[in-house]
VOPAGU-2260 file (C-alpha; in pm, 1 decimal, decimal comma):
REM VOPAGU-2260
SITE   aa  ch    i         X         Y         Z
SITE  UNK   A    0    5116,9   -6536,5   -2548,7
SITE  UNK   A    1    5494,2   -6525,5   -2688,6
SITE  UNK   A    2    5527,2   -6251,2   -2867,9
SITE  UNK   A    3    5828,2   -6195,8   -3181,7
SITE  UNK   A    4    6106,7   -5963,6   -3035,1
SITE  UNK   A    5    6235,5   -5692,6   -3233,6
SITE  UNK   A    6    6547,2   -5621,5   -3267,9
SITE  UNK   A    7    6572,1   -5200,8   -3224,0
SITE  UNK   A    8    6842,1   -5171,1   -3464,9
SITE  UNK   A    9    6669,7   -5394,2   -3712,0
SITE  UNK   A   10    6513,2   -5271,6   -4051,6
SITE  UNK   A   11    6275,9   -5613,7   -4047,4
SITE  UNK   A   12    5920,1   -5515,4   -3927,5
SITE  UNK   A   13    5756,5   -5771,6   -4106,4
SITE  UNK   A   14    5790,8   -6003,8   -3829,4
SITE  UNK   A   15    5525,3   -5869,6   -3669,0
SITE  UNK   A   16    5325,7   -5898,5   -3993,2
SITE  UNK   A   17    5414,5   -6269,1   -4055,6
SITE  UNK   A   18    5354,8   -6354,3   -3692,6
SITE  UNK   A   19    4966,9   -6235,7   -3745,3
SITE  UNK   A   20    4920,3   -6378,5   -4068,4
SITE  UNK   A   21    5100,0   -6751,9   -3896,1
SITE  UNK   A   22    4794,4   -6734,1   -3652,2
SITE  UNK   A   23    4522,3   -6857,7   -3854,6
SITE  UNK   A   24    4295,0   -6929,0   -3561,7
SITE  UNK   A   25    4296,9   -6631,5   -3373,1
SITE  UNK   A   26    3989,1   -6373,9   -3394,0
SITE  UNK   A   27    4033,5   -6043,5   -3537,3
SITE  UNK   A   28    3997,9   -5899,0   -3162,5
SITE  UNK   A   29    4266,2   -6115,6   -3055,9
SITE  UNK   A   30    4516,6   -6050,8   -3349,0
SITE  UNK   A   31    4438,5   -5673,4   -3270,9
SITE  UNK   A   32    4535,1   -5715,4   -2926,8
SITE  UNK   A   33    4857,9   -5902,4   -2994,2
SITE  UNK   A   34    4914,2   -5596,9   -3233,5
SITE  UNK   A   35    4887,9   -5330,1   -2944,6
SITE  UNK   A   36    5071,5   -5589,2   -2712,1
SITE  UNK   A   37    5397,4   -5582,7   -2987,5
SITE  UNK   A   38    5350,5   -5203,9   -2979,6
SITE  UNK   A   39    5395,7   -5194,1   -2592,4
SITE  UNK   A   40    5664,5   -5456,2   -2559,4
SITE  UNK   A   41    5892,8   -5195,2   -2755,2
SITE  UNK   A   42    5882,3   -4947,2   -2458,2
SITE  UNK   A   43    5881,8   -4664,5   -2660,2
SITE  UNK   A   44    5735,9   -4323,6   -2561,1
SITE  UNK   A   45    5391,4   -4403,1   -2732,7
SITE  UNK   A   46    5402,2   -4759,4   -2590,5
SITE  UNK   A   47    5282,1   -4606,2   -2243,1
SITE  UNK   A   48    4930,1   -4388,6   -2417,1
SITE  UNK   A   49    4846,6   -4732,3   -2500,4
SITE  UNK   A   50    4923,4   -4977,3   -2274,8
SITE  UNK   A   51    4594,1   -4981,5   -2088,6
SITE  UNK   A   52    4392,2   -4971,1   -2412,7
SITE  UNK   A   53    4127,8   -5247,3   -2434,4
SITE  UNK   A   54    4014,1   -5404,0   -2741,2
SITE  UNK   A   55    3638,7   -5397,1   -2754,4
SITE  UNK   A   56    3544,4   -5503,9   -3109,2
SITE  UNK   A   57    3680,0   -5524,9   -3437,3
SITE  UNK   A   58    3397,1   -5523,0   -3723,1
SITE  UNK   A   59    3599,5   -5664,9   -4061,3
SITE  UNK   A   60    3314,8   -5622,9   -4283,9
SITE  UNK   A   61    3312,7   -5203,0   -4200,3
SITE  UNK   A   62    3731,4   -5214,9   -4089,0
SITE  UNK   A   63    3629,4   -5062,8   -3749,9
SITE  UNK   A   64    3780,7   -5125,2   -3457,5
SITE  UNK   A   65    3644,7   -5048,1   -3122,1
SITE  UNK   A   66    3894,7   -4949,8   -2825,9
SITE  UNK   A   67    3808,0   -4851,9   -2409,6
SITE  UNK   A   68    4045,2   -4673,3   -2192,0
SITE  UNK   A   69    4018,5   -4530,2   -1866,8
SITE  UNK   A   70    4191,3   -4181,8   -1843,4
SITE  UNK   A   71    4483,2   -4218,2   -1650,8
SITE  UNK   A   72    4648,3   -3935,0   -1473,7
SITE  UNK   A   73    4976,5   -3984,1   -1649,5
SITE  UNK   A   74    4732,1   -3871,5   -1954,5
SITE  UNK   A   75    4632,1   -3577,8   -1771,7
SITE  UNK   A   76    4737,4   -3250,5   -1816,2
SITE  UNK   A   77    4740,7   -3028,9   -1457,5
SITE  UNK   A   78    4358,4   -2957,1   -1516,6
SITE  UNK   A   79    4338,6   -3306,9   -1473,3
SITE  UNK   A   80    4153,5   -3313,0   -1848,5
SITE  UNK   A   81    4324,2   -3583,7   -2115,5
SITE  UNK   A   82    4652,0   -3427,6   -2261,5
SITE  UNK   A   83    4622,9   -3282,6   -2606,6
SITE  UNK   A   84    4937,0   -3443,5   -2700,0
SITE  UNK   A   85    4814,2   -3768,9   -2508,2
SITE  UNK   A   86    4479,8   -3751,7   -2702,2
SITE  UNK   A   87    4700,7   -3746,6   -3026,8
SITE  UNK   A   88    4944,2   -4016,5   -2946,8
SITE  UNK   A   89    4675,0   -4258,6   -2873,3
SITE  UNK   A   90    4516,2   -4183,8   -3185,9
SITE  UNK   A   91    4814,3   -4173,1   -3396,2
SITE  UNK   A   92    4901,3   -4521,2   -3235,2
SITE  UNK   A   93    4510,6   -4646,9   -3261,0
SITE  UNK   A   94    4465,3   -4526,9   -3644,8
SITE  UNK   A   95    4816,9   -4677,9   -3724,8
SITE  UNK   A   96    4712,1   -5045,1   -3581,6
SITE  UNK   A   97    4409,3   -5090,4   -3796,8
SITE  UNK   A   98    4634,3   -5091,7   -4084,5
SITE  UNK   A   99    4854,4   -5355,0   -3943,3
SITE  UNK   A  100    4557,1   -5539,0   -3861,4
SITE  UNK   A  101    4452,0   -5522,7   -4223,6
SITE  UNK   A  102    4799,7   -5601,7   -4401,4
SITE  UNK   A  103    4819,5   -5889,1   -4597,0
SITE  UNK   A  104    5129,6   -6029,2   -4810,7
SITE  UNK   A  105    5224,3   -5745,0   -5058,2
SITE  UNK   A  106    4980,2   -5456,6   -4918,2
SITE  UNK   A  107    5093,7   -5258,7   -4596,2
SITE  UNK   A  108    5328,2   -5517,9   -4494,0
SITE  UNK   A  109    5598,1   -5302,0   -4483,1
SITE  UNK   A  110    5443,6   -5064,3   -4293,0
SITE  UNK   A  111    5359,0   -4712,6   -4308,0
SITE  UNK   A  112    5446,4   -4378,3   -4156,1
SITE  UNK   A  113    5240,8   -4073,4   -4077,1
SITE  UNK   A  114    5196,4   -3788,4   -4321,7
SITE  UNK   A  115    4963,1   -3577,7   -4159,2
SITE  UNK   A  116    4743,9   -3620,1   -3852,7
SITE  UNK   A  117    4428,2   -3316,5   -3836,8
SITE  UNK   A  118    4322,3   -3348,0   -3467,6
SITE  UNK   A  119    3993,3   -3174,8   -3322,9
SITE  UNK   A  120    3957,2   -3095,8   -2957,6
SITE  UNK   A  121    3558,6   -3145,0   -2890,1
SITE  UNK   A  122    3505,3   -3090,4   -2505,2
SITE  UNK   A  123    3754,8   -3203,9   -2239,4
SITE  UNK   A  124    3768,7   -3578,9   -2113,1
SITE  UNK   A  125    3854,6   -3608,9   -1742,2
SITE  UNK   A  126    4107,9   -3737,8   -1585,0
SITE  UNK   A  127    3922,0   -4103,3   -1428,4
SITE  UNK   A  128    3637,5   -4130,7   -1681,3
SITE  UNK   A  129    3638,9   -4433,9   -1925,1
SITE  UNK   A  130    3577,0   -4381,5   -2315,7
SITE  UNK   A  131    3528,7   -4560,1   -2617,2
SITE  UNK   A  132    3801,1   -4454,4   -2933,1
SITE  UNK   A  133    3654,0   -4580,5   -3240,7
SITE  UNK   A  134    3915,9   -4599,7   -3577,5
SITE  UNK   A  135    3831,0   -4690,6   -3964,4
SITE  UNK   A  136    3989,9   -4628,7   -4261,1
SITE  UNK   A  137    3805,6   -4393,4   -4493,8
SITE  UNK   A  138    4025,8   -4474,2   -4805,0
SITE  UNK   A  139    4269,0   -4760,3   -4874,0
SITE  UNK   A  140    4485,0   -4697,3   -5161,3
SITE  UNK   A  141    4846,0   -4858,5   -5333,1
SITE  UNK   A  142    5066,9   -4550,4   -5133,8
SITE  UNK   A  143    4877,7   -4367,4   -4901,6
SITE  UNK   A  144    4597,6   -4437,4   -4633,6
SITE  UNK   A  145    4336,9   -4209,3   -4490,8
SITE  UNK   A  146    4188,6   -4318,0   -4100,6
SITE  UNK   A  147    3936,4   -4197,9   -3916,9
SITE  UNK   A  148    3973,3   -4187,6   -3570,1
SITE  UNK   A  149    3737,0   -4054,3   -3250,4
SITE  UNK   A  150    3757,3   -4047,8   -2870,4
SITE  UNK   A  151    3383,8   -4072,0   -2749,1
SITE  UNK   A  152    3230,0   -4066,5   -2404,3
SITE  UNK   A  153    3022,9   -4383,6   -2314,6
SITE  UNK   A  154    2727,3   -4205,5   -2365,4
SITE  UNK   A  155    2849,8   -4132,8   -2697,1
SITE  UNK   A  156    2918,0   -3808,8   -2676,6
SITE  UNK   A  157    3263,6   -3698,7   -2918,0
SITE  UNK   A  158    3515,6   -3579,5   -2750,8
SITE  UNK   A  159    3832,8   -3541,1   -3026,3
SITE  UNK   A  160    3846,5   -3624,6   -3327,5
SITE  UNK   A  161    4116,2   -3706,9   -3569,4
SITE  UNK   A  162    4178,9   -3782,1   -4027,2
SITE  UNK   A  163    4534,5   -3952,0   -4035,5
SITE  UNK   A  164    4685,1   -3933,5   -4357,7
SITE  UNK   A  165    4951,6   -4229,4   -4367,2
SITE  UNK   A  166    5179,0   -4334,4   -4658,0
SITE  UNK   A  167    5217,7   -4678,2   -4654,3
SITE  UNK   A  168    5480,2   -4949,1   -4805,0
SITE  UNK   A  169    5409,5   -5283,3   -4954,9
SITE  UNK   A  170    5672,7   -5532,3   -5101,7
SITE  UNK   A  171    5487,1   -5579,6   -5389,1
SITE  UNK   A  172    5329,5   -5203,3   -5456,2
């Protein structure tokens, strides 16, 4: 897959945007992947909480996308549990990429930034075990975005929870 580069000291991020929306024939798992793939390719600190993300489904009729990860240690905190501030980076990242997924010409195609993010510490995940993070928006509107975000077990039990409040920017809002 070629990917666009992005130029750090750039203010353009809609090539990302235009690169999804130029691949007519990929499926929405596969534009979410190239999504979390341009995310990682910028090396930034967040780039590493999701870098061994998998994309297990993406659901347009309900927005919801499905992700897998197995707990790595450099996720771990010394109790060799999932970081707190790892749980929340991959979340912030995870709720963040649905709405790229979802821009279209003159709504989110800007992008968006984080207002708030309310996390919720369940019961510890541990360091090794696999789990499912499942995101949706809960409300879509012309400035702001509210997503939904949760780390589950396999057997479905929730571990964290997350509402990210984003304000977003369209060229045409």
């Amino acid at each position: 897959m070629a990917f666009p580069k992005r130029d750090s000291r750039s203010r353009d991020k809609p090539s990302l945007y235009e690169f999804l929306w130029n691949d007519t024939t990929a499926t929405p798992e596969e534009r979410m992947r190239k999504v979390l793939h341009f995310y990682v390719e910028d090396g930034r600190f967040d780039a590493r909480c999701v870098r061994d993300t998998r994309v297990i489904s993406v659901d347009l009729k309900t927005n919801t996308v499905v992700y897998e990860i197995d707990i790595q240690p450099y996720l771990c905190s010394r109790t060799k549990t999932l970081h707190g501030g790892a749980a929340a980076t991959l979340l912030d990242m995870l709720t963040s990429a649905i709405l790229t997924l979802l821009a279209k010409p003159g709504a989110f195609d800007l992008g968006h930034v984080s207002r708030t993010i309310t996390m919720s510490y369940l019961r510890p995940v541990n360091e090794g075990q696999t789990v499912r993070i499942e995101c949706r928006p809960v409300s879509l509107g012309k400035n702001t975005a509210n997503v939904y975000g949760e780390i589950r077990t396999l057997e479905g039990k929730v571990c964290v929870t997350c509402v990210h409040d984003k304000v977003v920017f369209g060229s045409k809002i």
